[in-house]
C-alpha positions as CSV (number, residue, x, y, z in Angstrom):
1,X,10.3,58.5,48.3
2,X,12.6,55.7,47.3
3,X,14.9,57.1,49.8
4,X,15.5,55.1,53.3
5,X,16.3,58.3,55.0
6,X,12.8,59.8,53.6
7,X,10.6,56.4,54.5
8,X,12.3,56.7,57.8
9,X,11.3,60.4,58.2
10,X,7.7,59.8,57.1
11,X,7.3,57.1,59.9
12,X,8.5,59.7,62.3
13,X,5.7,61.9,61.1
14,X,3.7,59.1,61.5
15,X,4.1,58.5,64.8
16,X,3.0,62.1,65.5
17,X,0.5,62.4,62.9
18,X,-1.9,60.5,62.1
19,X,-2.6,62.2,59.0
20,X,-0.2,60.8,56.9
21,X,-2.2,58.0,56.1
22,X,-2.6,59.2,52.7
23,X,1.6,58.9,52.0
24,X,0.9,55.3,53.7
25,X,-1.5,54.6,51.0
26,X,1.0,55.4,48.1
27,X,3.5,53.6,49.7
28,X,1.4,50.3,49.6
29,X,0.8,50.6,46.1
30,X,4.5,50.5,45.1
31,X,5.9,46.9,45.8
32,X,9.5,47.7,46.3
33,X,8.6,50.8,48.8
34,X,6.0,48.6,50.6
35,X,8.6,45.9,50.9
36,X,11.1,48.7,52.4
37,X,8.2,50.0,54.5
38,X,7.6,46.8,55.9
39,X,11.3,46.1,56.6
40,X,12.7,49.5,58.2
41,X,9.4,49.1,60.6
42,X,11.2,45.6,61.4
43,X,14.2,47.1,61.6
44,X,13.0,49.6,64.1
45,X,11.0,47.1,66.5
46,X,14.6,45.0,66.6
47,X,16.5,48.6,67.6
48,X,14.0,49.1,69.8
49,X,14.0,45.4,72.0
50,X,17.6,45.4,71.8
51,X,20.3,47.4,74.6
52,X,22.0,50.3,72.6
53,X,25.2,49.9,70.2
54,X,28.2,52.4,70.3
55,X,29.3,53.5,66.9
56,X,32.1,51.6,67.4
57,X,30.0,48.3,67.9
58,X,27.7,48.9,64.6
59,X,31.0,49.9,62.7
60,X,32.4,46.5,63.7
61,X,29.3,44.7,62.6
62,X,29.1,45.8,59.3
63,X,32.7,45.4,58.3
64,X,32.7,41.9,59.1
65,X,29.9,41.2,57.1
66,X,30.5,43.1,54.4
67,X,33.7,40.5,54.3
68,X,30.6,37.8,54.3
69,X,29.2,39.4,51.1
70,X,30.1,38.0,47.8
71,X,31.1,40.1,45.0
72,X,28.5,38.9,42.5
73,X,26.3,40.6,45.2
74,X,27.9,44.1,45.0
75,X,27.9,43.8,42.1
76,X,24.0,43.1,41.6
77,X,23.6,46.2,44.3
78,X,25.7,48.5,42.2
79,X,23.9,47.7,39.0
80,X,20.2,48.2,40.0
81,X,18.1,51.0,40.6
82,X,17.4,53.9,42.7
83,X,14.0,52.7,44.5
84,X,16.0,49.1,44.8
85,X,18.9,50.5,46.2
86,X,17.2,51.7,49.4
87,X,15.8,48.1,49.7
88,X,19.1,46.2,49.6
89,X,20.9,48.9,51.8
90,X,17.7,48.3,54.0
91,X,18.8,44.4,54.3
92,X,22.2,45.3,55.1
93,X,21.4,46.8,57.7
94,X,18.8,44.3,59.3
95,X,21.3,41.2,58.1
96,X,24.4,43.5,60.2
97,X,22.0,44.2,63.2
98,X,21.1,40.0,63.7
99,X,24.7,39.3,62.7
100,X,25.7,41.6,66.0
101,X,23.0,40.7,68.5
102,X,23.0,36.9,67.0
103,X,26.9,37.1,68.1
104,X,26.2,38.5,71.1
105,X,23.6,35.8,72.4
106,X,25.4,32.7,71.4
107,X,26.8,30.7,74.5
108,X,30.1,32.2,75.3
109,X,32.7,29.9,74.0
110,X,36.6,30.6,74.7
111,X,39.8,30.1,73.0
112,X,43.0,29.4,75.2
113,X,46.4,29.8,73.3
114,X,48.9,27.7,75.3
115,X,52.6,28.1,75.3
116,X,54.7,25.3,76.2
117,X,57.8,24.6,78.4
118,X,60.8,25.7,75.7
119,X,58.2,27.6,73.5
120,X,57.2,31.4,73.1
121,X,54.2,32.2,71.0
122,X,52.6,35.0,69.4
123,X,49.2,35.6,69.1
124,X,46.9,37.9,67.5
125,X,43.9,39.0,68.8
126,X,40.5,40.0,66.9
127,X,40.9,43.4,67.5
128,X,44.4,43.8,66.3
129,X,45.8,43.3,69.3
130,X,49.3,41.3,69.4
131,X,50.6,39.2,72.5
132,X,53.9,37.1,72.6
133,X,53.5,34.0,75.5
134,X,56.6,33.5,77.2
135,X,57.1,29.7,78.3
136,X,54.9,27.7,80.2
137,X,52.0,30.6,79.9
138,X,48.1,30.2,78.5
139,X,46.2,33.1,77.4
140,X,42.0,32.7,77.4
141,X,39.6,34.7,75.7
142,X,35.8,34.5,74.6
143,X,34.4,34.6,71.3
144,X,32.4,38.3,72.4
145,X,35.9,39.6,72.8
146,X,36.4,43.2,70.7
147,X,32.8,43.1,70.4
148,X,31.7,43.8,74.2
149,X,34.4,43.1,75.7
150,X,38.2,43.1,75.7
151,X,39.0,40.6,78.8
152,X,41.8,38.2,79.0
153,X,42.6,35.8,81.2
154,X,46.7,35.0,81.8
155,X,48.6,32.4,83.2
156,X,51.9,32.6,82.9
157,X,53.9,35.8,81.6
158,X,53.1,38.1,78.3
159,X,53.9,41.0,76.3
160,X,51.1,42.8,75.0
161,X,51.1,45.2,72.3
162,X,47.6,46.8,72.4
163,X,45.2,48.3,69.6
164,X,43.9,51.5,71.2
165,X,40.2,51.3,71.8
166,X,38.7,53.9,74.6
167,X,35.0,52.5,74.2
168,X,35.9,48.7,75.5
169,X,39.3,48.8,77.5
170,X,41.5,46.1,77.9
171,X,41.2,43.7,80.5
172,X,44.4,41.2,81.6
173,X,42.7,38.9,84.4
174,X,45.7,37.8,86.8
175,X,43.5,36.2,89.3
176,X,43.6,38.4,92.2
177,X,45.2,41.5,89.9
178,X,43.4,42.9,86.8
179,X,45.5,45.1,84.8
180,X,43.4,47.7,82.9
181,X,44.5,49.3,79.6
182,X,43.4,51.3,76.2
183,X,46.1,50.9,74.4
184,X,49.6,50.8,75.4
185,X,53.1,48.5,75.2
186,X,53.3,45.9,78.5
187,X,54.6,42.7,80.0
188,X,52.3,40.9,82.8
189,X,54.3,37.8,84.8
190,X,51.6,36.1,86.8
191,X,52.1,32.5,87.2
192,X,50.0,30.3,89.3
193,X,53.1,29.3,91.0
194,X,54.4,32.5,92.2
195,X,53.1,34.6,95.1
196,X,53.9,37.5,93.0
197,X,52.4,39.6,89.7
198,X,54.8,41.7,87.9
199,X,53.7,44.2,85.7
200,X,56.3,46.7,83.5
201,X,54.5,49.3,81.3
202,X,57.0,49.9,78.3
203,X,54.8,53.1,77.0
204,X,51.6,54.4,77.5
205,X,49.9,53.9,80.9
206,X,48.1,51.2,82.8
207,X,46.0,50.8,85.8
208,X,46.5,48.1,88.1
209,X,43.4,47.0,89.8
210,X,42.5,45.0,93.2
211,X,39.1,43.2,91.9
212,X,38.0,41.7,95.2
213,X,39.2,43.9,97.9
214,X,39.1,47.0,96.0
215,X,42.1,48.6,98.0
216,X,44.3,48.3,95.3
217,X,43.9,51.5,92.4
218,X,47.7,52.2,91.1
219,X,48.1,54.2,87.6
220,X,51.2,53.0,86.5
221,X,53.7,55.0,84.5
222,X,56.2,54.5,81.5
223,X,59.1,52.9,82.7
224,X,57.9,51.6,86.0
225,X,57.8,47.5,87.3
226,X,55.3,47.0,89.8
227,X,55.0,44.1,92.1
228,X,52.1,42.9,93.1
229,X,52.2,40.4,96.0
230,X,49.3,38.2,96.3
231,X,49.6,37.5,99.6
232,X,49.5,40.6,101.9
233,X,47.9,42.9,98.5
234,X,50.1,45.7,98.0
235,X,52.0,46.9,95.6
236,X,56.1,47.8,95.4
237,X,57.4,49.7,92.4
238,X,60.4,50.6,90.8
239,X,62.3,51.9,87.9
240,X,63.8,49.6,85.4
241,X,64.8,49.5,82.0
242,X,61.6,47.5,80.4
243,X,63.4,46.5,77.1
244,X,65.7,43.9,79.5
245,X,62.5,43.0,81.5
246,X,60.5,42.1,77.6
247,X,63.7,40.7,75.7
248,X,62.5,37.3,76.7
249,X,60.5,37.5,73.7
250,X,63.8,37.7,71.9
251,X,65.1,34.3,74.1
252,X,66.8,36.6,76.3
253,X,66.5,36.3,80.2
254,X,67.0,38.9,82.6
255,X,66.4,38.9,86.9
256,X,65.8,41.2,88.9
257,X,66.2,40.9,92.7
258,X,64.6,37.6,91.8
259,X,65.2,34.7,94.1
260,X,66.4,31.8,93.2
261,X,63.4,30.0,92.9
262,X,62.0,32.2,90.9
263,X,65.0,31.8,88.6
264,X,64.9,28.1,88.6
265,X,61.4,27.9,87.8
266,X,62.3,30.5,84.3
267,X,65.0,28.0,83.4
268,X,62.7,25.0,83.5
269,X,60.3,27.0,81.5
270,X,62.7,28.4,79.0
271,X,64.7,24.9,78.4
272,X,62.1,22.4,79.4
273,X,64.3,20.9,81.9
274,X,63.7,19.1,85.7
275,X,65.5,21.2,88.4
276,X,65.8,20.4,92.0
277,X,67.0,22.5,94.5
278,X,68.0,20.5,97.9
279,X,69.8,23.1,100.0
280,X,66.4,25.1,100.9
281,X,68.7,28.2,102.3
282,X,69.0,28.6,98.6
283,X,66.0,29.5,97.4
284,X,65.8,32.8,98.6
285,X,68.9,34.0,97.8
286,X,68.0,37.3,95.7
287,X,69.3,36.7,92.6
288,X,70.9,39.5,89.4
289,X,71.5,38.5,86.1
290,X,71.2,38.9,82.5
291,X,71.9,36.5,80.0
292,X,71.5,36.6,76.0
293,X,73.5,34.2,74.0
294,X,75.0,31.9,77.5
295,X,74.5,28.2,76.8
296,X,72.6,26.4,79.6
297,X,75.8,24.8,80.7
298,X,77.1,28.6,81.1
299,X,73.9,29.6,83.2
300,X,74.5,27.0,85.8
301,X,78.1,27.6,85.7
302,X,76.9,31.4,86.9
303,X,74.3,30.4,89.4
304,X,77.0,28.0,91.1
305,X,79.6,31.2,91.6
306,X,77.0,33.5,92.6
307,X,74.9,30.9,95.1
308,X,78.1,29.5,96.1
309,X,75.9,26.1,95.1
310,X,77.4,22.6,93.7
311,X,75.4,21.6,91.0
312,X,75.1,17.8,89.5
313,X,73.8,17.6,85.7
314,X,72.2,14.6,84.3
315,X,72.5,14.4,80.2
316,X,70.1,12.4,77.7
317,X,71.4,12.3,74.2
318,X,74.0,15.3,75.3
319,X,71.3,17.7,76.5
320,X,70.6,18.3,79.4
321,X,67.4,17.2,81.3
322,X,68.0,17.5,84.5
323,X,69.5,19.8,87.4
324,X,70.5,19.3,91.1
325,X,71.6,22.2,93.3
326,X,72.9,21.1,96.6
């Protein structure tokens, strides 16, 4: 009766019958099953205070502290015997249940992952996940996240490359847009600044999410760019080829019917540079371009022709810092 699974039965039976006093009588008499008596009854009373686990929860759990464990200690497991074996398996299992709820009722904490003006950054999350920050974007997450949750809050514009997971979806927090996902290829723009939240679902599928009004439920297909506009909530989409829309991630930039302050605000982002725009008719011209390899110079060069704008460049140790468009 060495077994876990057996000690476990018996306490079954023992809740039912309360002639099994006699096996509880053996059991006492053997130190290493009383001590694994003693702890599966713990055990049990901490199952039983505690809101249920998904398999996927307890799975988590116990790989992450069987990274804790040190070898000499499998080792030690390995080597002893039978009627010891259900005892350390039995405190492996307690230790994995108070690492979990012990995780899970610490003060949540967060971790922000900031990108800078001129910067892009990658980031991977704790469940696998992996996001690239385009300029001028933060990304903020708690330290439950991939163990209850799988919420993020954005800033700012990001690809997301997500690890499938249908027991805790994904959660990108735009403010007033949350974008819902299990496990799919996506770029979110939301920043602050802009009245607007684009979202472009490279593969997979996404649902797009009005959290306060609850009038917005759109299920977003491959292929599609949705625009969210903050203002008046609803929703415009269309078809586009996502790889230009995500190849900022490459240093690449690419509008869309984008006006021009839209684009200005991408270019201070991207080169960390002061822009002004003093003609005000020319911030909502709608503006189309891609650009790859152009130069800055070459960029404002473009936006000149195609806004019929004069622009005046101020230089600091020959780069530019500064724009005017007049």
């Amino acid at each position: 009766m060495s077994d876990w699974n057996n000690i476990n039965e018996q306490l079954n039976q023992l809740a039912k019958d309360k002639s099994q006093s006699k096996w509880l009588a053996d059991v006492k008499k053997d130190e290493a099953l009383r001590s694994t008596y003693c702890k599966l009854k713990q055990l049990r009373a901490l199952v039983a205070t505690q809101q249920p686990m998904s398999n996927v929860q307890i799975n988590a759990s116990f790989q992450q502290l069987n990274k804790r464990i040190k070898r000499r200690d499998t080792i030690l497991f390995m080597a002893g015997k039978a009627k010891y074996a259900a005892v350390a398996l039995l405190l492996l299992a307690i230790n994995a249940l108070v690492f979990y709820y012990g995780k899970n009722q610490q003060p949540l904490q967060y971790t922000k992952v900031v990108a800078d003006n001129g910067q892009i950054s990658k980031v991977i999350l704790p469940d696998s996940s992996i996001v690239w920050l385009n300029a001028g974007s933060t990304l903020t997450y708690n330290n439950r996240f991939a163990n209850d949750n799988r919420t993020l809050q954005l800033n700012g514009q990001a690809y997301l490359n997500v690890t499938k997971d249908t027991n805790i979806p994904l959660i990108v927090d735009c403010r007033s847009l949350k974008v819902k996902v299990v496990g799919t290829k996506f770029d979110v723009s939301a920043y602050a600044e802009n009245n607007q939240i684009n979202v472009s679902l490279e593969e997979g599928c996404v649902e797009l999410l009005d959290p306060v009004h609850e009038k917005i439920h759109y299920r977003m297909q491959p292929g599609e760019v949705a625009t969210f506009d903050t203002k008046h909530k609803h929703i415009k989409v269309k078809i586009a080829n996502i790889q230009d829309v995500t190849n900022w991630k490459r240093g690449h930039l690419f509008f869309l019917d984008a006006h021009l302050e839209e684009v200005v605000a991408a270019l201070q982002r991207k080169f960390n540079i002061d822009i002004k725009v003093q003609n005000p008719a020319l911030r909502m011209i709608k503006f189309n371009a891609k650009f790859n390899e152009e130069s800055l110079e070459e960029i404002i060069k473009y936006i000149e022709f195609a806004c019929k704008a004069k622009a005046s460049i101020g230089y600091e140790n020959n780069q530019i810092k500064t724009v005017t468009l007049k």
